[in-house]
C-alpha positions in Angstrom: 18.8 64.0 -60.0 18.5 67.1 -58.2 19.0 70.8 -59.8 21.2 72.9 -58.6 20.6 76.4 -57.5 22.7 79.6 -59.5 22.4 82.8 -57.8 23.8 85.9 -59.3 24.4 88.3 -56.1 25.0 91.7 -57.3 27.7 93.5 -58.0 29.8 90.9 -55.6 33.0 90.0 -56.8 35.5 87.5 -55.2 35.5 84.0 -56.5 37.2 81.4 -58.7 35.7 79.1 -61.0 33.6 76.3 -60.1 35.5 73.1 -58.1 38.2 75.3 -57.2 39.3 75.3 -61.1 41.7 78.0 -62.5 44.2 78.6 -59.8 47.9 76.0 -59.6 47.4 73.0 -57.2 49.6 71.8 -54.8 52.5 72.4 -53.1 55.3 72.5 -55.4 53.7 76.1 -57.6 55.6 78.7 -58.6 55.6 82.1 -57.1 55.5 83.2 -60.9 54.5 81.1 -64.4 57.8 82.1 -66.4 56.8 82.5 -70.4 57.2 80.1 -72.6 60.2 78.6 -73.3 61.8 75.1 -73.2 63.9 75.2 -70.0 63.9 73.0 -66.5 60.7 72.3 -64.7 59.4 75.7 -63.0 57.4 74.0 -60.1 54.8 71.2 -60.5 51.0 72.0 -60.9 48.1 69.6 -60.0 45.3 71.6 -61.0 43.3 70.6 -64.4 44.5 72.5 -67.3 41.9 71.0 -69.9 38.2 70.0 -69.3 36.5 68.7 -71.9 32.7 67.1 -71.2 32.2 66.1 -74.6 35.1 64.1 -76.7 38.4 65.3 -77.2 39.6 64.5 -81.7 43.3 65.1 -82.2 44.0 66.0 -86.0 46.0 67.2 -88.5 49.3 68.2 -86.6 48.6 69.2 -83.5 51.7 68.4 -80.9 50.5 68.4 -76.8 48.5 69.3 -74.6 50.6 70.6 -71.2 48.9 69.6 -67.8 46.2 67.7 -66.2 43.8 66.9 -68.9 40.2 65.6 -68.1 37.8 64.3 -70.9 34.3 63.0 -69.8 33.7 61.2 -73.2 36.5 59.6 -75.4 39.9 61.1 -76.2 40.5 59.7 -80.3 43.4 60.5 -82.2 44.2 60.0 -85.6 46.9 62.9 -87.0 47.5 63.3 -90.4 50.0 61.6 -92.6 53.1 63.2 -92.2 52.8 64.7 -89.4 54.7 64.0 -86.4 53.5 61.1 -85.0 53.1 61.4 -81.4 51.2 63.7 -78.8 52.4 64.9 -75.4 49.8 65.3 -72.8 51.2 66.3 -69.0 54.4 67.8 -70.0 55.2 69.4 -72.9 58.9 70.1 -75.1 58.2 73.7 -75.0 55.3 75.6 -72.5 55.1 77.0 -68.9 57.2 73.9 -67.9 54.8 73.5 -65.1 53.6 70.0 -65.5 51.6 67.9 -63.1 53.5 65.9 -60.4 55.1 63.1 -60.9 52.3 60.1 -60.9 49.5 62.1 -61.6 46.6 61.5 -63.9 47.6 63.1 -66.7 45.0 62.1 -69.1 42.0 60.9 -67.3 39.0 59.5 -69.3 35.3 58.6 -69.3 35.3 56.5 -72.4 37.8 55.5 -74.8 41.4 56.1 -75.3 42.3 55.1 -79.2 45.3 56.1 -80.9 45.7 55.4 -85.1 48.4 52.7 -86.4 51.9 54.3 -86.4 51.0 56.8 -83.4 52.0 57.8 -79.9 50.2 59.2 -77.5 53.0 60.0 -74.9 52.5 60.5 -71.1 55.7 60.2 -69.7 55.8 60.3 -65.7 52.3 60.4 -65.7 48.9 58.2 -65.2 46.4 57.6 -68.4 43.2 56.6 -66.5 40.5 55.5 -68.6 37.1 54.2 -68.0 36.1 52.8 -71.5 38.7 50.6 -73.9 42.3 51.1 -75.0 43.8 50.7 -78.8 47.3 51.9 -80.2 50.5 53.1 -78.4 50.3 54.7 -75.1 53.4 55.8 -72.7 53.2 56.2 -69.0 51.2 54.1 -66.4 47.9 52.7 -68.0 44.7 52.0 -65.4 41.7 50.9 -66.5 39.0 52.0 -64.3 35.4 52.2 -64.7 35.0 55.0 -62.6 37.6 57.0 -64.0 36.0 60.6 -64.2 33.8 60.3 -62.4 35.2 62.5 -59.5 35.0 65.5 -62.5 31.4 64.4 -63.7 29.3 67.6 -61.8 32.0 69.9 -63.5 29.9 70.1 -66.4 26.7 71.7 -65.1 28.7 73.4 -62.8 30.8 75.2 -65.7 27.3 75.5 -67.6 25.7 77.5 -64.9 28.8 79.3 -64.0 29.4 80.2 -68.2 26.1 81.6 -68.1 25.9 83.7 -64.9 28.9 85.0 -65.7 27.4 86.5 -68.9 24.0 87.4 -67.0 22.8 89.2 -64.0 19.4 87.3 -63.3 17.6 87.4 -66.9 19.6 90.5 -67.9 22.9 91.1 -69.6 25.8 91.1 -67.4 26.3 95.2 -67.2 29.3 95.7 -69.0 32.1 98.3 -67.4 33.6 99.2 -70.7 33.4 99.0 -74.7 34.9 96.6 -77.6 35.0 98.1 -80.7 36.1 96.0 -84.4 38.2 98.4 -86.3 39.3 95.7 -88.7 42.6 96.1 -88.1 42.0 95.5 -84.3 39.3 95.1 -82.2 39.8 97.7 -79.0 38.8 96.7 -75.9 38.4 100.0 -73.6 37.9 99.6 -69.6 36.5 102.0 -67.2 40.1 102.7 -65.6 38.6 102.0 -62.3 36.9 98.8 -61.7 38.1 95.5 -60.2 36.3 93.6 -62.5 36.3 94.6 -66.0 33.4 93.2 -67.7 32.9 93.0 -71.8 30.1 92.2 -74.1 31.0 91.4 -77.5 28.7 89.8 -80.6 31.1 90.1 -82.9 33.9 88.0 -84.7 37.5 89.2 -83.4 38.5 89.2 -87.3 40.0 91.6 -89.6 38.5 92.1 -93.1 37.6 89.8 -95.1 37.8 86.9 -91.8 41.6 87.8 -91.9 43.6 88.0 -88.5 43.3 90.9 -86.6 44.7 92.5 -83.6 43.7 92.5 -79.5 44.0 95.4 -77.3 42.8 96.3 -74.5 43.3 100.3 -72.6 41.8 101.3 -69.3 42.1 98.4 -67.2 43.6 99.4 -63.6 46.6 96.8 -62.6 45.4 94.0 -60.6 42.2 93.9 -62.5 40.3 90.7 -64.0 39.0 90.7 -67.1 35.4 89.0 -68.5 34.9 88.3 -72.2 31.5 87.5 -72.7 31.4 86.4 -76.3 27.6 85.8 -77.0 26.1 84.5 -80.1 25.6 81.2 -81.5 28.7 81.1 -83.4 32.2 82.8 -82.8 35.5 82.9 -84.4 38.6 84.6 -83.0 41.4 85.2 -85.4 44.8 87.3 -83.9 47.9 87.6 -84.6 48.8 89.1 -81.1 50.5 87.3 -78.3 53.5 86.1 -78.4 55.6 83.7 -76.8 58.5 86.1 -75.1 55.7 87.7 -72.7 56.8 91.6 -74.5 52.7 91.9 -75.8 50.6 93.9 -73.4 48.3 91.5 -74.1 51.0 88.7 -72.4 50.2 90.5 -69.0 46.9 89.8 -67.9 46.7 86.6 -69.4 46.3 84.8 -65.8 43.4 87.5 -65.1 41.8 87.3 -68.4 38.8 85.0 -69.0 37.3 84.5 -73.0 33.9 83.1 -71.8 31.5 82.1 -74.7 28.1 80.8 -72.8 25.9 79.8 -75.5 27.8 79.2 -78.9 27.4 76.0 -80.3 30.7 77.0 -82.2 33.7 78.3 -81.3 37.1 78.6 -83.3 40.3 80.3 -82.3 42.8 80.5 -84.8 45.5 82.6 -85.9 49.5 83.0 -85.6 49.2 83.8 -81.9 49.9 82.4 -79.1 46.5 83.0 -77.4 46.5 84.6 -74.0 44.1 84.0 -71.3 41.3 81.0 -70.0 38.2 80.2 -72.2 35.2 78.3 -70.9 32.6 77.8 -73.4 29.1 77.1 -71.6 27.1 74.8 -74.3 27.4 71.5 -74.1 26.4 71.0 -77.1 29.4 73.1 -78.9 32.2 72.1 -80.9 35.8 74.2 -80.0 37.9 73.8 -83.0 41.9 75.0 -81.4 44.4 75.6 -84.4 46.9 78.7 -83.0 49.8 77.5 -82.5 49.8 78.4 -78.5 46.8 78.6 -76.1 48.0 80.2 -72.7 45.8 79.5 -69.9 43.4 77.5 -68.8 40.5 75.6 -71.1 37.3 74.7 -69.8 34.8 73.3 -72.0 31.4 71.4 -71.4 31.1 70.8 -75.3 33.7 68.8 -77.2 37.2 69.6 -78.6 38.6 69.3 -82.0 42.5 70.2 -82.0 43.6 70.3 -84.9 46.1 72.4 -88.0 45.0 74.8 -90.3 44.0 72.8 -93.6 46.6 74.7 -95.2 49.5 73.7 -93.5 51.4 73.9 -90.4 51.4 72.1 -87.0 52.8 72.2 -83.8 49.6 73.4 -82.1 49.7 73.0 -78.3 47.9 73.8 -74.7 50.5 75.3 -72.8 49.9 75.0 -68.5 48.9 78.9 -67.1 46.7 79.0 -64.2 43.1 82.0 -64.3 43.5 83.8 -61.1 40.7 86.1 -61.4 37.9 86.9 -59.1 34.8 86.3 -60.8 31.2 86.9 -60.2 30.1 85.3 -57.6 28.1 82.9 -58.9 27.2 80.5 -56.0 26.3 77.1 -56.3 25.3 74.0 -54.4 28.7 71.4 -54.7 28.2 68.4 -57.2 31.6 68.5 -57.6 34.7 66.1 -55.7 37.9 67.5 -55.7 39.1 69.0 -59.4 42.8 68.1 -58.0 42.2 64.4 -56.7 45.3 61.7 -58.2 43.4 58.5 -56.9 46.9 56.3 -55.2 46.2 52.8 -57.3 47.6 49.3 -56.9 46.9 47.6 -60.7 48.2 45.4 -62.9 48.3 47.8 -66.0 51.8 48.3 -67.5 54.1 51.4 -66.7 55.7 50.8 -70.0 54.7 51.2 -73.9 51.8 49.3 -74.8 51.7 48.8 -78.5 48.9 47.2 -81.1 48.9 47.6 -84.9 46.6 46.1 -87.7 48.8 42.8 -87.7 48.6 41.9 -84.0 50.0 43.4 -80.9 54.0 43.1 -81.0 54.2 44.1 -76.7 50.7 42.8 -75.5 49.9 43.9 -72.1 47.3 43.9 -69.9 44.8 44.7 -67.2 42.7 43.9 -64.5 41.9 47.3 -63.0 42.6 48.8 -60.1 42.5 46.3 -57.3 42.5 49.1 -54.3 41.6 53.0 -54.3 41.9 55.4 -52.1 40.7 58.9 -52.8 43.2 62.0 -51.2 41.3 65.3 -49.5 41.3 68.3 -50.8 39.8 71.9 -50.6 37.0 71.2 -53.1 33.9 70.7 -51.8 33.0 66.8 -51.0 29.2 67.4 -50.5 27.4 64.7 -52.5 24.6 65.2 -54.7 23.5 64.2 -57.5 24.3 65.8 -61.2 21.7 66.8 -64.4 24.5 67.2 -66.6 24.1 65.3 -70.1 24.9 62.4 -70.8 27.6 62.4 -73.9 27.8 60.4 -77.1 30.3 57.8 -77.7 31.4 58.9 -81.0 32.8 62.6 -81.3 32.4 65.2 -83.6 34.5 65.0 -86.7 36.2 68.4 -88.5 32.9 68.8 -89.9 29.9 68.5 -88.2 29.1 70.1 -84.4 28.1 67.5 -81.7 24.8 67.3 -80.0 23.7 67.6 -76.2 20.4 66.6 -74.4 20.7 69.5 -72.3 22.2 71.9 -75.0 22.7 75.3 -73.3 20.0 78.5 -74.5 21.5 79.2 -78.3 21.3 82.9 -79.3 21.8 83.7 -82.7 24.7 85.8 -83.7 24.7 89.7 -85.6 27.7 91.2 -86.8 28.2 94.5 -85.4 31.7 95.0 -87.0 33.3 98.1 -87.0 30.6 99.4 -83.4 30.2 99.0 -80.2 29.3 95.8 -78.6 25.5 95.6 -78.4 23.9 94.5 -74.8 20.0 93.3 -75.3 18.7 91.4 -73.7 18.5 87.2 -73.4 14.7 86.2 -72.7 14.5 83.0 -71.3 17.9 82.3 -69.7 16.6 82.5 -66.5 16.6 79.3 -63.7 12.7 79.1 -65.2 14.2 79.9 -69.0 11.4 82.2 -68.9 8.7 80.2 -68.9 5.8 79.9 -66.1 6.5 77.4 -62.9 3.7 74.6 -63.5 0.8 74.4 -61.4 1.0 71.6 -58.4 -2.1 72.4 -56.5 -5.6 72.5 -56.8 -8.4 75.8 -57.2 -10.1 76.0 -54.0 -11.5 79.0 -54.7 -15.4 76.9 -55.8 -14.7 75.1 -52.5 -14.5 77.9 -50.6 -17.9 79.4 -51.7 -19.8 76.4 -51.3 -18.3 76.1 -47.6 -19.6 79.2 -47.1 -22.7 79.4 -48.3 -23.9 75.8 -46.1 -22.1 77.7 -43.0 -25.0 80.6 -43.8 -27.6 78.2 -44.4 -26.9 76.2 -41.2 -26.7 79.4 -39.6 -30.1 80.2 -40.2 -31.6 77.0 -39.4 -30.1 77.2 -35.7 -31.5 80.4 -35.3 -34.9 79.2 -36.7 -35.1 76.2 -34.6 -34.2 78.4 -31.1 -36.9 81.3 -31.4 -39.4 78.2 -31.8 -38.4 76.5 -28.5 -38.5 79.9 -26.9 -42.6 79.7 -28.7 -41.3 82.8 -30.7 -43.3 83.3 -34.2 
């Protein structure tokens, strides 16, 4: 497996995320993402809404997830009892109401798909493409294909290297452009007022007192302008009550130039009564993102696994509503390992297009299939340059509620200070480097000793010569 190359170029600032990710797909977009609400389709959108490289756990109550969604392990869910009893993935009741096309993938797997007794995982319209096996009730067209993600495989060590360039200039902190400051009530983010990308260091929790929720604001960001959140630390929590669904919080407006980007946690939770504005990409592959707001609003990258889920106390309805990131980033440039992020692969199969259901007494509708029997891959604008991948190989099992998964290429971890109350801290990060810090290993030989001894016959033979002439001539 070949590595591939990161360079941070300085100070340059004009490109998306990795595999052409962030941005809608296709031709049917909408000039503009309307907020949310539960009306007509908007437009159609082929791009990948949610990556996941690890697993993907639905719990508790937690109701859909709008868009594309691609998991490179297995997608399990098992809600609790009571709750409703199905999840949406592709379209949703109530979001953008910008779903994929018609026929797309809509979930597309690398393992599993398993779904408990007495539960529907619903993807209407759509395609649930899934490498590994299939247990429980599943809607939409079902295609078993052993090569089922692996179109998004190089997106993980793409997004790695990306998550941490974006937070890092070389070995260095990413120079930030303006201050975050925890007030406890809020935590106030404070721009330059002049720079097109606004950049932000934070090693705190965004939480009030106590862990309580807080509020988000952000001042002194010019129109137009995108905005980084580097969340360092090896643990983070955000917990807000602002955003809200109507689009009237500041906050609302630069949620498609607004990226939360956490590059080494091996925990992340976002909770709170908001509906969360703005993309996240979490670096680790080794982390655990535990979702429970009620509404995250843009895009959600992560090479770790996913846990969405309710609060233990109550609730549900938690969902990933479809908003593109149309940011420009640092530029961040990096060899493709990537095909394209917003490839539907046309397939002739035998899997069903309607309702396949199992339960602990038998199947009652037992369907099933043989595959794909033909494939054909579309073009696209993504680069189609093979190479080879070091991303990690995932676990079959994911994480539970619990516990945080493990990686065998875990990203660097940094451990986490609380700085509540001042502004963000920017030290340094020894070791993140392309080397990690560490000397590049010795592949040759010292041929300083054979040097010297070279030289010293060259002398000696010299000398001989010289010797052996002034006899001839019958010099003394």
């Amino acid at each position: 497996m070949g590595l591939v190359a990161v360079v941070a170029t300085s100070g340059a600032v004009a490109a998306p995320l990795p595999g052409g990710l962030g941005p809608c797909a296709g031709d049917a977009c909408p000039g503009t993402f309307p907020p949310i609400n539960n009306g007509g389709f908007a437009g159609r959108d082929n791009g990948i809404n949610v990556y996941v490289g690890g697993e993907f756990q639905v719990r508790g109550a937690a109701a859909e997830a709008e868009g594309r969604v691609v998991v490179l392990g297995d997608f399990d869910m098992a809600k609790r009892a009571g709750a409703s009893a199905a999840y949406n993935v592709g379209i949703a009741g109530v979001g953008s109401r910008v779903p994929p096309p018609d026929g797309a993938d809509f979930l597309t797997t690398g393992g599993d798909v398993s779904v408990a007794s007495g539960q529907r995982l619903l993807a209407e319209g759509g395609v649930v493409r899934y490498a590994g096996a299939l247990s429980g009730t599943v809607t939409g067209k079902l295609v078993q294909d052993p090569d089922a993600a692996e179109p998004y495989a190089g997106l993980r060590a793409d997004l790695r290297r990306a998550s941490h360039c974006y937070a890092r200039q070389d070995t260095e902190p990413r120079p930030a452009t303006g201050t975050a400051r925890n007030e406890g009530h809020r935590t106030l983010f404070t721009g330059d007022g002049k720079s097109a990308l606004q950049v932000f260091t934070v090693d705190f929790d965004l939480t009030g007192r106590g862990g309580g929720m807080q509020g988000i604001e952000f001042q002194g960001i010019p129109a137009g302008a995108t905005v980084l959140v580097n969340m360092t630390g090896a643990a983070r929590t955000i917990n807000t009550y602002t955003g809200d669904p109507g689009d009237q919080d500041p906050l609302n407006k630069l949620r498609e130039r607004l990226l939360w980007n956490f590059p080494d946690a091996t925990s992340v939770r976002v909770t709170g009564g908001a509906q969360f504005q703005g993309s996240v990409l979490i670096g680790n592959p080794g982390s655990l993102a535990t979702i429970t707001v009620p509404g995250m609003n843009g895009r959600f990258f992560t090479t770790g696994s996913l846990l969405h889920t309710s609060e233990a106390t109550g609730g549900g309805g938690q969902e990933f509503h479809a908003y593109p990131f149309t940011g420009d980033l640092p530029d961040c440039v990096t060899t493709p390992t990537t095909k394209p992020t917003t490839t539907t692969k046309p397939t002739t199969t035998t899997a069903p297009t309607s309702t396949t259901t199992t339960s602990s007494t038998g199947p009652t509708t037992t369907t099933s299939s043989t595959g794909p029997t033909s494939s054909t891959t579309t073009s696209s604008t993504a680069p189609t340059t093979p190479t080879t991948s070091t991303s990690a190989t995932t676990s079959t099992s994911g994480p539970t509620s619990s516990a945080t998964t493990t990686s065998t290429t875990p990203g660097p971890v940094v451990p986490s200070s609380s700085t509540t109350g001042q502004p963000v801290a920017t030290g340094t990060q020894p070791g993140s480097g392309p080397t990690g810090g560490r000397p590049l290993a010795s592949t040759g030989t010292d041929v300083r000793g054979t040097l010297a001894v070279g030289g010293l016959l060259l002398v000696l033979g010299g000398a001989l010569v010289a010797v052996t002439i002034r006899r001839n001539r019958g010099e003394s």
